[in-house]
N, C-alpha and C positions, 0 to 999 in steps of 0.2 A: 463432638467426641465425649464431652461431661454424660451429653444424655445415655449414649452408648452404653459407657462405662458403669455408671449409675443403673443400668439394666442389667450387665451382663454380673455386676459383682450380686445385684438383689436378686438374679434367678442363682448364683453360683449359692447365695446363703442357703433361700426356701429350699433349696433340696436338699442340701446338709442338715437342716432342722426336719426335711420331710423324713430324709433314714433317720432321724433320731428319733423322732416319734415314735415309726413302724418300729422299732428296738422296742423304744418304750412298752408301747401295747402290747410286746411280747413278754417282757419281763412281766409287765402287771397279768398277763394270763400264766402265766409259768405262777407267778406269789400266790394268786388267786387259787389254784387248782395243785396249790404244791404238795395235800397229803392226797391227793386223787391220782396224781402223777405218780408221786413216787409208791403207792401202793399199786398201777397198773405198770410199773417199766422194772421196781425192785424188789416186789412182794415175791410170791410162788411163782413157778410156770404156771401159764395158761391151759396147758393142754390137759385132758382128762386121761381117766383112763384109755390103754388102749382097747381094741376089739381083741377078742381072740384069733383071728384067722387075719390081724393084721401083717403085711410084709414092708420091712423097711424100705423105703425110697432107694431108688436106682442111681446114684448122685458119681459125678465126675469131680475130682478135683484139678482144677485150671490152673496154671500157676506160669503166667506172660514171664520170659527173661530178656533182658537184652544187656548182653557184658556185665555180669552180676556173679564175676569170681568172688570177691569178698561174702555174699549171702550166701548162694545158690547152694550150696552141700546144705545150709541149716535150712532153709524154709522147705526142701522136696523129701527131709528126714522127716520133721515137723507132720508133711504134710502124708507121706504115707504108714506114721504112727497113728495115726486116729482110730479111735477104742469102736470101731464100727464093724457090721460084719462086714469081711472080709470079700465074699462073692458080692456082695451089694454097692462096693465104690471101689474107684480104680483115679490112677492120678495120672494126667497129663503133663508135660513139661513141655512149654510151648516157647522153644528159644530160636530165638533172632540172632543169636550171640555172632561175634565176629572177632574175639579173644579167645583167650584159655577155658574161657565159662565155659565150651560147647565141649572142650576134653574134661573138666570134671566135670561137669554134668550126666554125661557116659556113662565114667568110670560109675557114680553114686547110684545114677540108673541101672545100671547091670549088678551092683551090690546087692540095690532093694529088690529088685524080681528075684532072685534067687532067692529070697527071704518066702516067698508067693503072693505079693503086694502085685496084684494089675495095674503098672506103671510103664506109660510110653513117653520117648525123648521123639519128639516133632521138631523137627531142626526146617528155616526156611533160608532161602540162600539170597531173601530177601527182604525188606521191613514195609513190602507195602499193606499200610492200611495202619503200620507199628501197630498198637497194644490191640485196638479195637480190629485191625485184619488177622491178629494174631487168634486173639479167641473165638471169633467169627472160623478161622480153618479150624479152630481145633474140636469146635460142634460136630463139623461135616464127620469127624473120627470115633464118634460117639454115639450110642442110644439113649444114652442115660433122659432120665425127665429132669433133673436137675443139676445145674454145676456151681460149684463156689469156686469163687474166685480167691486168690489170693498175692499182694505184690511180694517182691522178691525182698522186699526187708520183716515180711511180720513172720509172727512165730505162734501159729494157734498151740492150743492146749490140746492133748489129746480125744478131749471130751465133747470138742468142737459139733463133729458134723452129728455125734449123739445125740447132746444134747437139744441144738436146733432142729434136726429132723424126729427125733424119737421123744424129746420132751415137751420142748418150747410149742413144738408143733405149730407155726403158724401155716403152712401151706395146708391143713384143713380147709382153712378157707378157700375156694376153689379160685378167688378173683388176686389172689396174692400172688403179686408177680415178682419180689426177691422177699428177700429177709437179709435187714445191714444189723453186725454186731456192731458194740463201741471199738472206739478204737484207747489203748493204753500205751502211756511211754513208760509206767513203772515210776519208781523216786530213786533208784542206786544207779550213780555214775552218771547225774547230772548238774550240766554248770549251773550256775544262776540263768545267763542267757539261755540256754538250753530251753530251763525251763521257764523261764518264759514266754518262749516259740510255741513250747508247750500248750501253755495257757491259752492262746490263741485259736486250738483247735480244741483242747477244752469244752470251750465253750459253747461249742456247736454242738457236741455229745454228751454235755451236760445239760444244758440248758435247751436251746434252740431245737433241738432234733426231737427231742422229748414234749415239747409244748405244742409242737407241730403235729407231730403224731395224734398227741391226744386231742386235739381239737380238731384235725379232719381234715388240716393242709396235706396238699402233697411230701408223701416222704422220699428222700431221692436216696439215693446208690452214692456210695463215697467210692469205687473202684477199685475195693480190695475190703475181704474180710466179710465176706456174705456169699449168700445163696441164692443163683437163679432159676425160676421153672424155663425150662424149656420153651413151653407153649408160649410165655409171654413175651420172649426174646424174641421166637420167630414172629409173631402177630404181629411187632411192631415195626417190623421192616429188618431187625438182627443189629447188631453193632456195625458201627458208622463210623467211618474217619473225617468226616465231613469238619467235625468239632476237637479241640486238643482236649476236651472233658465229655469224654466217650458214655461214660458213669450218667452225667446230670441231665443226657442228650437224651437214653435210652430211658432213666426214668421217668421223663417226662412225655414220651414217645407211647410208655405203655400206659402212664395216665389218660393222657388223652385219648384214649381206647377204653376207660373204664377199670385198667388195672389199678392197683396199689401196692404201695410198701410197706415194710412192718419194721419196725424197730425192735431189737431186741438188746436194749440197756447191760442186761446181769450177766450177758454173754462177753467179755474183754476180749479181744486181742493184741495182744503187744506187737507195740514196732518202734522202727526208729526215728526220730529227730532227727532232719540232716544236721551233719555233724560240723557245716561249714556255713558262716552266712552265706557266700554266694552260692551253696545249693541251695538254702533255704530260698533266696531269692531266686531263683531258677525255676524252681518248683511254684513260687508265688505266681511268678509271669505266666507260668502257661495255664495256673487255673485260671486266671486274670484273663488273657486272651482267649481259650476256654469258653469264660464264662460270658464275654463279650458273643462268639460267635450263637451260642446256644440261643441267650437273649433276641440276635439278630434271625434267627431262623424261628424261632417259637413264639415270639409275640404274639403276631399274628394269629396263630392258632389257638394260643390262651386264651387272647382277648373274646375272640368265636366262641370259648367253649363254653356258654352259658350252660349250665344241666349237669356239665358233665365236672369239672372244678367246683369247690366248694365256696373257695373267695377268690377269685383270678384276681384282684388289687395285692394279695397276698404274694401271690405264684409271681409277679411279675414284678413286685420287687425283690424277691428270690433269685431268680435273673438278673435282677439289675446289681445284687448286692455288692460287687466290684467297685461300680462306678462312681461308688464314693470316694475313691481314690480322685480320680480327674476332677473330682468337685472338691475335694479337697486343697486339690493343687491349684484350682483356679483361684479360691479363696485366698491361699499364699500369695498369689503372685497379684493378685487386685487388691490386697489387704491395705498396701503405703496408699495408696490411693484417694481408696473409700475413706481415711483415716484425714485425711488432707483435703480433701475437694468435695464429698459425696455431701448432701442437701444433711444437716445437721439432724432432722427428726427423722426421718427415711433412717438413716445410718444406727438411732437410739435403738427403732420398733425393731431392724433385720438382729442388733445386737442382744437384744431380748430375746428374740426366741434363739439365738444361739447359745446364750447362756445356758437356758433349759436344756440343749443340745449337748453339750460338753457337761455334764453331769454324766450322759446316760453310757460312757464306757469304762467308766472307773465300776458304776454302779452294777452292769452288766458282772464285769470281770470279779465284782468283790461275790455277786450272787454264784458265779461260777466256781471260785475256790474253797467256799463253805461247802456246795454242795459236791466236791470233791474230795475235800481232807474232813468237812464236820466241824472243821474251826477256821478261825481267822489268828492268823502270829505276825510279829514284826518280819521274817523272812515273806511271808506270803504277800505283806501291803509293798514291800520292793518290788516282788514280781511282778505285781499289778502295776506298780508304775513303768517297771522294763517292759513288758508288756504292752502298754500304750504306747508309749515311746519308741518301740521297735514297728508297732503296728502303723502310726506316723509315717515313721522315718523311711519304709515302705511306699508312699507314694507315689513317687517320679517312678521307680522301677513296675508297680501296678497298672500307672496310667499308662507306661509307654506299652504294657499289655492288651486294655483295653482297645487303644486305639488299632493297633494289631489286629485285632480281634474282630472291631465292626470292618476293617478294608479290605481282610482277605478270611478266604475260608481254610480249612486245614492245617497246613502247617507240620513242621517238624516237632513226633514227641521228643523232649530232650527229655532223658532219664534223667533223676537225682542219683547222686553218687550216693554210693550206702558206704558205710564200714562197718559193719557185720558186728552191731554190737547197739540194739536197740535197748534204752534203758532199761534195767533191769533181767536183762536178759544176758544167759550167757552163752561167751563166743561159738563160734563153730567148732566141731570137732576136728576139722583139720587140722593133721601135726604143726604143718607151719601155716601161720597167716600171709594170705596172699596179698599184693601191692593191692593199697587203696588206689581206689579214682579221687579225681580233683575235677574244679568247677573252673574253668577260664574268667578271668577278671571280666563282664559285662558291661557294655557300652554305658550303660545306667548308671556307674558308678560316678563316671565322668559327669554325665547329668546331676549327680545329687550333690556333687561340689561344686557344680553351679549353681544347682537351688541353694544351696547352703549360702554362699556367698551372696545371693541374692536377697536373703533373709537380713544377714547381716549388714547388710550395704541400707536396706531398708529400715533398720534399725535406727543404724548413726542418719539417716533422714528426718525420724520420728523425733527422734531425743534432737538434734539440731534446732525442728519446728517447737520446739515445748511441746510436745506430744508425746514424751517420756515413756508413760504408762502403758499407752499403745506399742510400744515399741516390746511388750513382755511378749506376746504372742510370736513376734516373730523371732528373737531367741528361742524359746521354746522349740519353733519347729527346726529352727536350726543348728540346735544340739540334738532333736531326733534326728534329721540326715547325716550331724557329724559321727552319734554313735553307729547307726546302721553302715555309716562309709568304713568307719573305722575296724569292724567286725571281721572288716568280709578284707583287711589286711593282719587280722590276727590268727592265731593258731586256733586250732580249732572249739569247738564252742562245748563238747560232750567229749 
């Protein structure tokens, strides 16, 4: 059993230090290349002149609902305001709804035509396939060469589909198979927690998505707030419900065909923060499961695609990026052990390179809020700390994702509940505000006050043994499970 144990905690560390490295190696290509970066993602548009005898793009706007009374009037106003010509884009509204959404919806639908906006309400009296069957029928309704997506919380700018098709221009490029904006939460009308949640994804659209691009990784689809060609959707077999992250499925579907994605930084679009921890966690789990199933269907074919991937070691810990959860969690729960029983220098070399490990997300998140705000303040280094601590306390609810994820395929999308009030942004126009939705208390919660207490129990073993010191880390994680438990029993978070 020692030796068992003694194996299972030393592979649970090496891959805890192996994402921290792949982090690492990111961040040092991100510092390395940061004024090459930021003059290819923040500088001018790319695109030149036009021709004279050019015609704007033929572009659909997509816009998946399902029971989305709180947004649905702001994001289809949003989305049939766009400063484009007029015969050149038309809007879709592809509702699943099974509430009041599908009566305002109508009503807002029959508004905007009347205005001469080409906007159709596609009602289905059923969710097979949810978000990914949803936009998949809403092609067959369409000619367009391209259609942007957008979810039912974000609110583009009017400049959006302009700027992207008629400035930005990346689909010049004949082999560009989307174009993803950033995504923004804005800074007015947000809690501390909030923005922390914040910070989280941050980081992927400041740092991560940006370093990838320019160095030649694959760039994927975040599933709202970009543009896709036609051509590349259908080559790659069209949207799939196979996977709960339909988005990371189909980017990588048209990579491995030779397509790419383009990032388009200086383009924003605002959305919301769920406004509850248990949405947030809600939302966590299905990318987490998601992310599990993608991984499980794609290996294979990354690891095959010599010629055609730039670094598959890259792509396929991009895939796996989840699974630091369950390696996490195993690290918790083998921690009293390794601390007690585990061969004394074995236990020194695993804790050295964890050391180095546990630097690289403070480090990460402080490189992400300067390239945010431009500075660092006493508000910003709390975030960074709620921000780890949230992303921790996180784990039992990710892993039980993961495992999800590798045992079955599919799966129900559970929507995040919105409340129609993405930072910075303001509410909808409707006279009165319609009832919010809520998140059901999740099985996980119950789990993470059993890890919690398990930390703690493991504690008073440590400090008992004279192992005192040891005993910090599991506090630690066990004030991230008690804030995250605690969150998702408080009022809301934005």
């Amino acid at each position: 059993m020692q030796v068992l144990l003694s194996l299972l905690y030393s592979v649970a560390a090496v891959l805890a230090s192996a994402f921290a490295f792949i982090e690492l190696r990111m961040l040092w290509r991100f510092l390395r290349n940061r004024t090459a970066i930021h003059a290819a993602f923040e500088g001018a548009p790319a695109g030149g002149a036009q021709r004279a005898d050019f015609v704007p793009p033929r572009v659909t706007v997509q816009i998946p609902l399902y029971n989305e009374r709180t947004t649905a009037e702001q994001i289809i106003r949003a989305a049939a305001a766009q400063d484009y010509p007029r015969e050149r884009f038309d809007v879709q509204v592809l509702d699943d709804s099974t509430d009041e959404t599908r009566d305002i919806v109508a009503k807002v639908v029959e508004e905007i035509r009347r205005t001469g906006v080409q906007i159709e309400h596609l009602h289905r009296d059923n969710r097979q396939g949810y978000k990914a069957g949803a936009l998949a029928a809403g092609i067959e309704h369409t000619d367009a060469d391209f259609m942007a997506v957008f979810d039912a919380d974000f609110v583009p700018e009017p400049s959006f589909l302009r700027r992207l098709l008629l400035e930005e221009r990346p689909f010049d490029d004949p082999k560009v198979a989307f174009v993803q904006a950033r995504w923004s939460f804005g800074g007015a009308g947000k809690s501390f927690f909030a923005s922390a949640l914040a910070l989280l994804i941050d980081r992927h659209f400041f740092v991560q998505k940006p370093t990838r691009a320019f160095v030649g990784n694959v760039t994927t689809f975040n599933g709202s707030a970009g543009i896709w060609r036609r051509q590349a959707v259908e080559e790659a077999g069209g949207w799939s419900a196979a996977t709960l992250t339909e988005d990371l499925d189909l980017s990588y579907r048209c990579a491995l065909r030779g397509w790419r994605g383009a990032y388009v930084h200086r383009v924003a679009v605002i959305n919301e923060i769920p406004g509850h921890m248990r949405a947030f966690k809600a939302q966590q789990h299905r990318w987490a499961k998601g992310n599990a199933q993608c991984f499980r269907s794609l290996t294979g074919r990354v690891m095959a695609s010599k010629g055609v991937l730039l670094d598959r070691w890259d792509e396929l810990f991009l895939l796996a990026g989840y699974a630091i959860h369950p390696i996490l969690l195993a690290n918790l729960l083998l921690w009293p052990w390794a601390v007690l029983e585990m061969d004394r220098s074995l236990f020194w070399v695993l804790q050295a390179l964890m050391g180095v490990a546990l630097l690289v997300a403070p480090l990460s998140f402080a490189i992400t809020v300067f390239e945010r705000d431009g500075r660092w303040s006493i508000a910003s280094i709390g975030e960074i700390i709620a921000g780890i601590c949230v992303g921790i306390g996180l784990m039992v609810n990710n892993s039980a994702g993961q495992v999800q994820g590798f045992i079955e395929a599919g799966g129900e999308f559970v929507r995040t509940p919105k409340s129609n009030r993405p930072a910075g942004a303001s509410a909808s126009k409707s006279s009165a505000a319609p009832r919010t939705y809520t998140s059901p208390l999740h099985w996980t919660f119950f789990a993470e006050l059993l890890a919690m207490a398990y930390c703690l129990a493991g504690a008073a073993l440590l400090v008992s043994r004279g192992e005192a010191p040891w005993a910090v880390p599991l506090v630690f994680w066990a004030v991230c499970l008690g804030l995250v438990a605690q969150l998702q029993m408080s009022p809301r978070l934005a």
